[in-house]
VMD Tcl script that draws the C-alpha trace (Angstrom):
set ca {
  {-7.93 10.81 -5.09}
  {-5.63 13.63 -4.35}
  {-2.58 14.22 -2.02}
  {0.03 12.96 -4.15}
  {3.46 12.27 -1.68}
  {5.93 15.11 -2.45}
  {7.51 14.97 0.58}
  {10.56 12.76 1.81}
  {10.17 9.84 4.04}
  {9.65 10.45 7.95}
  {10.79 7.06 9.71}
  {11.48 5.94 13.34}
  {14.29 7.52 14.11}
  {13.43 10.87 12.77}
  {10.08 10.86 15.27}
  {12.14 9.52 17.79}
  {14.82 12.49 17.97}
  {11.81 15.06 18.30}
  {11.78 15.28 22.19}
  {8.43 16.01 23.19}
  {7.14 13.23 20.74}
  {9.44 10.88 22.45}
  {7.47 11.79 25.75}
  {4.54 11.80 24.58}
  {5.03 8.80 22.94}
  {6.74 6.89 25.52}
  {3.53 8.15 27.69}
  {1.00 6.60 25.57}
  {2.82 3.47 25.16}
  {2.93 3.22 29.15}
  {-0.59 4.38 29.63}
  {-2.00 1.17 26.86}
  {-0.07 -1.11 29.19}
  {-1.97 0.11 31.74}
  {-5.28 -0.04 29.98}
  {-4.58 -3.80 28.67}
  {-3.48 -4.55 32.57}
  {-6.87 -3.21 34.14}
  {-8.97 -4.67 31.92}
  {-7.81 -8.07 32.03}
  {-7.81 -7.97 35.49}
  {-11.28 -6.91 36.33}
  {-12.08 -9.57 33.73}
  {-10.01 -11.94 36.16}
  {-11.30 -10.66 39.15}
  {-15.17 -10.70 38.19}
  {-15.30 -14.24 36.98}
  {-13.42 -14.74 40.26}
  {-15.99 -13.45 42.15}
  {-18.99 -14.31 40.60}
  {-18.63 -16.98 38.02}
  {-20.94 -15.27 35.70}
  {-20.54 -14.25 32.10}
  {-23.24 -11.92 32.49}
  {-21.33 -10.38 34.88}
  {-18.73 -10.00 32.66}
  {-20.65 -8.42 29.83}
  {-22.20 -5.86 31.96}
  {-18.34 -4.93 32.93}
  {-17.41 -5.06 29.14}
  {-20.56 -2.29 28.73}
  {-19.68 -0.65 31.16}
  {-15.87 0.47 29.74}
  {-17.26 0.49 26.16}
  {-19.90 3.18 26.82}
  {-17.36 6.03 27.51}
  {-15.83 6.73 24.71}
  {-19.60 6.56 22.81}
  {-21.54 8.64 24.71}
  {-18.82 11.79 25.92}
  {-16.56 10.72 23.51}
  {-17.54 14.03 21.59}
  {-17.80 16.38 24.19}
  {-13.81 14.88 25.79}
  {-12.92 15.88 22.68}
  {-14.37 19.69 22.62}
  {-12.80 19.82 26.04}
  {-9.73 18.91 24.87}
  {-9.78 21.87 22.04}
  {-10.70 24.38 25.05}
  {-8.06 23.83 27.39}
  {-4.47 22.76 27.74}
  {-4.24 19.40 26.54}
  {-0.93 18.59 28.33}
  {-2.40 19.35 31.53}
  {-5.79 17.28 30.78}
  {-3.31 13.95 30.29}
  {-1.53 14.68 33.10}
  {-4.73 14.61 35.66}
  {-6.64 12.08 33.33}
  {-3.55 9.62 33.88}
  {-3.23 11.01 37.84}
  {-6.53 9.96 38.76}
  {-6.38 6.75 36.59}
  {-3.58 6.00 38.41}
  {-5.65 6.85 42.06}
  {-8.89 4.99 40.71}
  {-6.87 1.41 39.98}
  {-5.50 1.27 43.38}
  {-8.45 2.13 45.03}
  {-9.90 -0.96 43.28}
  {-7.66 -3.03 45.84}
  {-9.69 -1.98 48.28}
  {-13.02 -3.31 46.38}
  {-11.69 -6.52 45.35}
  {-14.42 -8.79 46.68}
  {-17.92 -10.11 46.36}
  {-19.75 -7.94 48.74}
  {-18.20 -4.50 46.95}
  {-18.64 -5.68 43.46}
  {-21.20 -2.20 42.50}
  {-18.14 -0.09 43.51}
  {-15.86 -2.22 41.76}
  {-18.03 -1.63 38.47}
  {-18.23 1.96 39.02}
  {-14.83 2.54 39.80}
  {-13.92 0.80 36.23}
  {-16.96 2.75 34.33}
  {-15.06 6.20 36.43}
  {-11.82 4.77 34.51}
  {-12.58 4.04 31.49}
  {-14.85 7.94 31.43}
  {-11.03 9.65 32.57}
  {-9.24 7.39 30.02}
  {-11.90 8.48 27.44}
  {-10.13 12.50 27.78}
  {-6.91 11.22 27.37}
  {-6.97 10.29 23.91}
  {-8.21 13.19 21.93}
  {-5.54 15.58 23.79}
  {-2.49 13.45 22.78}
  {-4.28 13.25 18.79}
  {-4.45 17.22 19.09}
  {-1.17 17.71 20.54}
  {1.12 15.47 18.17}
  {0.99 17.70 14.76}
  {1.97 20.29 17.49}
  {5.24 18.60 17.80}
  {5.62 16.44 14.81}
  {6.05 18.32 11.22}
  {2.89 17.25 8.52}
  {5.11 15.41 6.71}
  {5.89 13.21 9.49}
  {2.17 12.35 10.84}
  {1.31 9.16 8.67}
  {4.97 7.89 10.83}
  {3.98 8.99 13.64}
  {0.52 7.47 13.96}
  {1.75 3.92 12.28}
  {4.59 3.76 15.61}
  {1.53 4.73 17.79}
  {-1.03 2.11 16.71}
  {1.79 -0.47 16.47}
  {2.93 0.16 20.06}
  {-0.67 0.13 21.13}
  {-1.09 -3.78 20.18}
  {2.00 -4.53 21.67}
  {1.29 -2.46 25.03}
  {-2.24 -4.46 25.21}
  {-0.71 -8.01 24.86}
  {2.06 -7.00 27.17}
  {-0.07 -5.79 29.82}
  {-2.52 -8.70 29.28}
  {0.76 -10.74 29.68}
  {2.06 -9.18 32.91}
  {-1.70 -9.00 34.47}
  {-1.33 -13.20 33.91}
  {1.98 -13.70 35.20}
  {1.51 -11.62 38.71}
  {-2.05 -12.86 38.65}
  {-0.20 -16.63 38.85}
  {2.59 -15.55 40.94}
  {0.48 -14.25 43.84}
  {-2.37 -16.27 43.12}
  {-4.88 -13.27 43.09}
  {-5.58 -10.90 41.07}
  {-5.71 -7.46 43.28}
  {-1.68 -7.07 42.66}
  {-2.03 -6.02 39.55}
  {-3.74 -3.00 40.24}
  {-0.98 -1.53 41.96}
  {1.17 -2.18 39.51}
  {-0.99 -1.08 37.30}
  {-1.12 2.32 38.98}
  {2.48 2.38 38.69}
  {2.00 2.69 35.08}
  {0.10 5.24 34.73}
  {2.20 7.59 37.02}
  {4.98 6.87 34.88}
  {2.70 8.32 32.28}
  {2.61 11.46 34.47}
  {6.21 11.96 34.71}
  {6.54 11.29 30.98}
  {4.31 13.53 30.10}
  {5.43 16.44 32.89}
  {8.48 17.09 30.63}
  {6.56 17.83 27.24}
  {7.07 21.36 27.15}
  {4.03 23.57 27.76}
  {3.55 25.33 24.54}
  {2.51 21.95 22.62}
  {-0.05 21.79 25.19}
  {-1.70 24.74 24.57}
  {-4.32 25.34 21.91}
  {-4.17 27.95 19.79}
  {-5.19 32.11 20.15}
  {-7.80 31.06 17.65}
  {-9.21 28.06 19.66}
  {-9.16 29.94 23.36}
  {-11.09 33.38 21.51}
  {-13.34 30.26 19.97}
  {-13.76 28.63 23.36}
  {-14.57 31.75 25.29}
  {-16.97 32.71 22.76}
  {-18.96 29.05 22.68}
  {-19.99 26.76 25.31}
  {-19.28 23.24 25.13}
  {-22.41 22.22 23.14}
  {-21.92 24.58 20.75}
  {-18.28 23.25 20.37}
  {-19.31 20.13 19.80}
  {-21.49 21.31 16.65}
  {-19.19 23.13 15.55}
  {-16.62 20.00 15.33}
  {-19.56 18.52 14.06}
  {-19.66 21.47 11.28}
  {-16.12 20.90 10.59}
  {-16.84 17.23 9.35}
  {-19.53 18.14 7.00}
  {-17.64 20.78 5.35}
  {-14.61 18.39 4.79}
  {-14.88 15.45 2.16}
  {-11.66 14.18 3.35}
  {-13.21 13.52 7.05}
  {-16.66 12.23 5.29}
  {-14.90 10.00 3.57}
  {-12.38 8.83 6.61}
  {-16.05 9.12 8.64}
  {-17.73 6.58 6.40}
  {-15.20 4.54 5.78}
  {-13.98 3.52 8.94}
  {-17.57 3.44 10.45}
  {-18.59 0.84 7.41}
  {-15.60 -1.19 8.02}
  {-16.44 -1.56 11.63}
  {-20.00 -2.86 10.58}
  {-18.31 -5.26 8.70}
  {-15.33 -6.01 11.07}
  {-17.51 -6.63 13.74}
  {-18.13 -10.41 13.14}
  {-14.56 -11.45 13.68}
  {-14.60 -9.92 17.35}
  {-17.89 -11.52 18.11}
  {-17.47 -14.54 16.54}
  {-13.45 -15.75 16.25}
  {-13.57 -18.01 19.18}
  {-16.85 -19.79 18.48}
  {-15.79 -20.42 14.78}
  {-12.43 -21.45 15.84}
  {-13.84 -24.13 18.07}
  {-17.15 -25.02 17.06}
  {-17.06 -24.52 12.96}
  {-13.34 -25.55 12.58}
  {-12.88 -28.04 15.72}
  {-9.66 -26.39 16.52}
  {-8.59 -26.16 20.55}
  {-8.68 -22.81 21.95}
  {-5.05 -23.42 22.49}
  {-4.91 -21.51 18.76}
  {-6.42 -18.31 19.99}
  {-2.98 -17.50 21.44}
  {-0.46 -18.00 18.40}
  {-3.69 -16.42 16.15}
  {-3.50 -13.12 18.01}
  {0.42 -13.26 18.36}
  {0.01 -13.97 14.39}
  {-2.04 -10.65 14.21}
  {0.52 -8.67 16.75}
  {3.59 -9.19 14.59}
  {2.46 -8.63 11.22}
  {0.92 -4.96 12.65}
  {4.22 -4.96 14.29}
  {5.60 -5.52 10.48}
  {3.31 -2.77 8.76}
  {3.76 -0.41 11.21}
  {7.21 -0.11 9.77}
  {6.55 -0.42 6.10}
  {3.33 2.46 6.01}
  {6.44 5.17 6.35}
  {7.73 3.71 3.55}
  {4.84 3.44 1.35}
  {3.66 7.05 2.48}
  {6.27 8.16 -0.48}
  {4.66 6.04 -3.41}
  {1.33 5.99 -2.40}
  {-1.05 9.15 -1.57}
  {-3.30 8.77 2.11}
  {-6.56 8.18 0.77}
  {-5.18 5.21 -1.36}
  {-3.39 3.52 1.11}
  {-6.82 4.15 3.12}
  {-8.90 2.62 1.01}
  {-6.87 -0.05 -0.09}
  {-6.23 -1.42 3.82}
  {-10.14 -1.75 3.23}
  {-10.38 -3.82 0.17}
  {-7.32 -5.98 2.01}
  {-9.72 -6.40 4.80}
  {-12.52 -7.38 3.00}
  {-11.22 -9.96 1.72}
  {-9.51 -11.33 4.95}
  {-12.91 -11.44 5.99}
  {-13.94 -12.69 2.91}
  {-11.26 -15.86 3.07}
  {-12.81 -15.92 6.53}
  {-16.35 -17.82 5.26}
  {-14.20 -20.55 3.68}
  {-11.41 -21.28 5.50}
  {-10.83 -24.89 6.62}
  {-8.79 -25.14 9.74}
  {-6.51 -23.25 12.05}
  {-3.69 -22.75 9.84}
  {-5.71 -21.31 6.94}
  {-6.94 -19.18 9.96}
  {-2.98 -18.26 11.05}
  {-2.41 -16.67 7.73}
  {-5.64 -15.05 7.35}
  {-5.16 -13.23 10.83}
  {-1.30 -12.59 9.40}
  {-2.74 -10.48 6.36}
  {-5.77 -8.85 9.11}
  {-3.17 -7.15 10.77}
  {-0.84 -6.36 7.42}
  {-4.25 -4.46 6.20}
  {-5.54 -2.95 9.74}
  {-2.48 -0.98 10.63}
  {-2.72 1.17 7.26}
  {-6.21 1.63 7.88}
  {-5.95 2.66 11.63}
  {-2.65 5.04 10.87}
  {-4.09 6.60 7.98}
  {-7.42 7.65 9.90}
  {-5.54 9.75 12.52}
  {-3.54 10.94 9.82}
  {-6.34 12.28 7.85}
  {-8.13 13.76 11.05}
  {-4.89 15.65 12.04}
  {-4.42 16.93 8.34}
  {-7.84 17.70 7.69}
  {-8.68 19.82 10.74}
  {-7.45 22.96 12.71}
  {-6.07 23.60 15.90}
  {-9.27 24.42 17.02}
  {-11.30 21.58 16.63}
  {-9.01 18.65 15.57}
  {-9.58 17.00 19.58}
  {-13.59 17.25 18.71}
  {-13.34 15.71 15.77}
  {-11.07 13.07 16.83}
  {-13.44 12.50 19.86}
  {-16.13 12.19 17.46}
  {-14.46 9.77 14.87}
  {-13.81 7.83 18.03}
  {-17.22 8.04 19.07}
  {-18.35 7.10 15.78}
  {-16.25 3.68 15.77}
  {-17.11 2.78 18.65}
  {-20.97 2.84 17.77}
  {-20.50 0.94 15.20}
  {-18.74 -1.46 16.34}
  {-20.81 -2.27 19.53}
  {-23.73 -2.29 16.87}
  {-22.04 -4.62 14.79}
  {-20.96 -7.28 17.24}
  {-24.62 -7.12 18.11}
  {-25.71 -7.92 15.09}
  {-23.13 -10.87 13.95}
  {-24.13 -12.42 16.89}
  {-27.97 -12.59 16.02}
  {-27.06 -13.34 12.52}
  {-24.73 -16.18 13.29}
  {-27.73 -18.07 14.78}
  {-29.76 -17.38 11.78}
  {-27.55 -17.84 8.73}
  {-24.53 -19.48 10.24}
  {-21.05 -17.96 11.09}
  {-19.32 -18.34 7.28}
  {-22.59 -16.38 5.76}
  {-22.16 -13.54 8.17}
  {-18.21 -13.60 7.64}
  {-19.55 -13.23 3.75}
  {-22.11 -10.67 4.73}
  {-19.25 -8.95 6.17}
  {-16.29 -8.77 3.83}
  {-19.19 -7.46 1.26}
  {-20.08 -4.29 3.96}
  {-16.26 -4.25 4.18}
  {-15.73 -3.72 -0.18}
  {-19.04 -1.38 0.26}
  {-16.75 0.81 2.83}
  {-13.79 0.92 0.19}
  {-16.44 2.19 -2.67}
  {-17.64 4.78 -0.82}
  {-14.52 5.90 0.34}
  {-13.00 6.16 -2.90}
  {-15.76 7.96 -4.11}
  {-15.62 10.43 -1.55}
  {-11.83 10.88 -1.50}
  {-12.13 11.68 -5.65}
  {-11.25 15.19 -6.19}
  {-10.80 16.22 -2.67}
  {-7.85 17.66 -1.29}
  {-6.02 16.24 1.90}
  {-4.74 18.45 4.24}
  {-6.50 21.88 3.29}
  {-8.38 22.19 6.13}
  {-11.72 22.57 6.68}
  {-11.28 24.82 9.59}
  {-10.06 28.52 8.96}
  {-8.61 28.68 12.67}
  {-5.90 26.46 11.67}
  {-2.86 28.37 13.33}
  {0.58 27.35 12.75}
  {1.66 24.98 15.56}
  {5.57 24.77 16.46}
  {5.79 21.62 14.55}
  {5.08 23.43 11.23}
  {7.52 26.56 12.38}
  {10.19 24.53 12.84}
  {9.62 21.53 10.23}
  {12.23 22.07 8.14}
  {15.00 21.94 10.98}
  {12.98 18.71 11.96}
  {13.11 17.07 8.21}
  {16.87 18.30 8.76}
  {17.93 15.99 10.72}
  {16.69 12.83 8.81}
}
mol new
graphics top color blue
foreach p $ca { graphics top sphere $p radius 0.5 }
foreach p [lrange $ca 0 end-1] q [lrange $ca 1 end] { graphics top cylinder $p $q radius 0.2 }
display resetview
């Protein structure tokens, strides 16, 4: 594996005095609070309503589906047009679409209450690939790995914040329709956040608009396709984070059931278990920085990988809920440098002009799999038993590091693939950035 660090260390602060990262940054902290808050709620409000768990599940389809089935062509979208503008109206009519769910809040509107979340959740689904294509337009190469680590970090903590606020007005007004419009508050902070990003790190590159005049959007989306097959580095982040999730899957199927049935524990754990998980991301998110100087991407990559496997491995023998704290501890020490270094190796490995398809299709890519696996650990778990699949799992997991590795070998991160790579004003200006570390 290539991509030896050569380059000084990027922290917080240094992200944190580049303006427009700061908004956008700020803005994608406040849009996951929203997304944790509306998800919760309809969760809330549908049991409310109904009682049913199959209810439920067809809700939880229903925002999963999004991001796997125009997950790829959000992304071409996003590589066509200005991606500043395409987060301000994705987090505008977010904002329009949560309140409006007020007015559906009840038994007898419950189909327009699951479209109007399926309508969110396809909006939310363009808002992600334009912020991944517009950040190594503001933030220098160098700085990325940083970058992404404070965005994945803030992401956990916006989702158990907003899951946190949805219970607390939820109990205070003893329904769950207020949240919404706080919820819709959030996102038009978002919009205001995002309003003073200035417009050239919105716009794509002379390359990408001849590109996008020339193709339409199928044809963009092959071509991002294209762009992964031509680049080992995104093969290799491709596989590997696609295996993973195959063998990942069993812990979000099955954690509760093993925590109550196979270990007897109360479900009272689940809480300080996922706070467990929260802080040590929390933890890693600061320490990846620092380890970007010793250790190359692809290594720290592939070695979150073999951490996970065998946190899932420990999984298939652990005997109670404490065992179970730590484990979850070292999940989240291991998952952070796994998630940061993805986006890190998408935005280094692509162009201008197609890094929002590819993202969109990395996305898409994880989220197949990981609908796939949970399907599968939950037939399994009636066949073999919960600790064999957690076994089955951390050796998928190892599997995902092997392949990984083998990919990575002799390939060169951050040479991209594309040949429309233009120079953004992040990499015009990066050495008056670095200069002020």
């Amino acid at each position: 594996m290539t991509d030896v660090p050569s380059t000084p260390s990027f922290g917080v602060r240094d992200l944190l005095r580049i303006p427009d990262f700061r908004r956008l940054y700020l803005a994608q902290a406040i849009s996951d609070l929203g997304d944790g808050m509306t998800y919760l709620a309809l969760f809330l409000l549908v049991l409310d309503l109904t009682g049913s768990t199959a209810a439920i599940a067809l809700m939880s389809i229903l925002v999963a589906l999004p991001p796997v089935t125009i997950g790829l062509f959000a992304g071409a979208y996003a590589d066509r047009h200005d991606r500043r503008r395409i987060m301000l109206v994705s987090d505008t009519i977010r904002a329009v679409v949560v309140v409006a769910m007020v007015l559906f809040a009840r038994a007898d509107a419950l189909p327009v209450l699951f479209a109007l979340a399926c309508l969110q959740a396809v909006i939310g689904t363009f808002f992600t690939p334009a912020r991944v294509a517009m950040v190594p337009r503001v933030v220098p190469e160098h700085g990325l790995l940083a970058a992404n680590s404070l965005s994945q970090a803030t992401r956990m903590v916006a989702g158990v914040l907003g899951a946190g606020i949805t219970g607390l007005i939820a109990a205070a007004a003893g329904q769950v329709w207020p949240v919404f419009l706080v919820d819709g508050a959030t996102f038009l902070a978002s919009v205001i956040l995002v309003l003073g990003v200035s417009r050239s790190a919105g716009l794509p590159s002379a390359a990408a608009a001849a590109s996008a005049k020339a193709t339409g959007i199928g044809s963009a989306v092959v071509d991002g396709l294209r762009v992964i097959a031509r680049s080992r580095p995104l093969i290799a982040a491709l596989a590997g984070i696609s295996v993973t999730m195959l063998g990942m899957g069993a812990i979000n199927v099955l954690f509760i059931p093993f925590l109550v049935d196979e270990l007897g524990a109360s479900p009272a754990w689940a809480g300080p278990l996922e706070a467990a998980q929260t802080i040590s991301m929390i933890i890693a998110g600061g320490l990846v920085a620092s380890l970007a100087t010793r250790m190359s991407v692809p290594r720290l990559f592939v070695g979150g990988i073999v951490g996970l496997s065998a946190c899932v491995g420990l999984l298939s023998v652990a005997p109670g809920p404490w065992a179970l704290l730590l484990i979850m501890f070292a999940v989240g020490l291991f998952v952070m440098p796994v998630q940061a270094t993805t986006m890190t190796l998408v935005q280094r490995s692509t162009g201008d002009a197609t890094r929002g398809r590819v993202a969109g299709a990395l996305n898409a890519v994880i989220q197949t799999a990981s609908i796939g696996s949970m399907a599968a650990a939950g037939i399994l778990a009636d066949v073999v038993g919960m600790r064999t699949v957690f076994a089955l799992g951390a050796l998928v997991t190892l599997l995902a590091a092997v392949v990984a590795a083998a990919l990575f070998r002799g390939s060169a991160v951050g040479s991209p693939a594309d040949p429309a790579r233009a120079e953004t004003p992040a990499a015009a200006a990066s050495s008056g950035v670095a200069g002020t570390a």
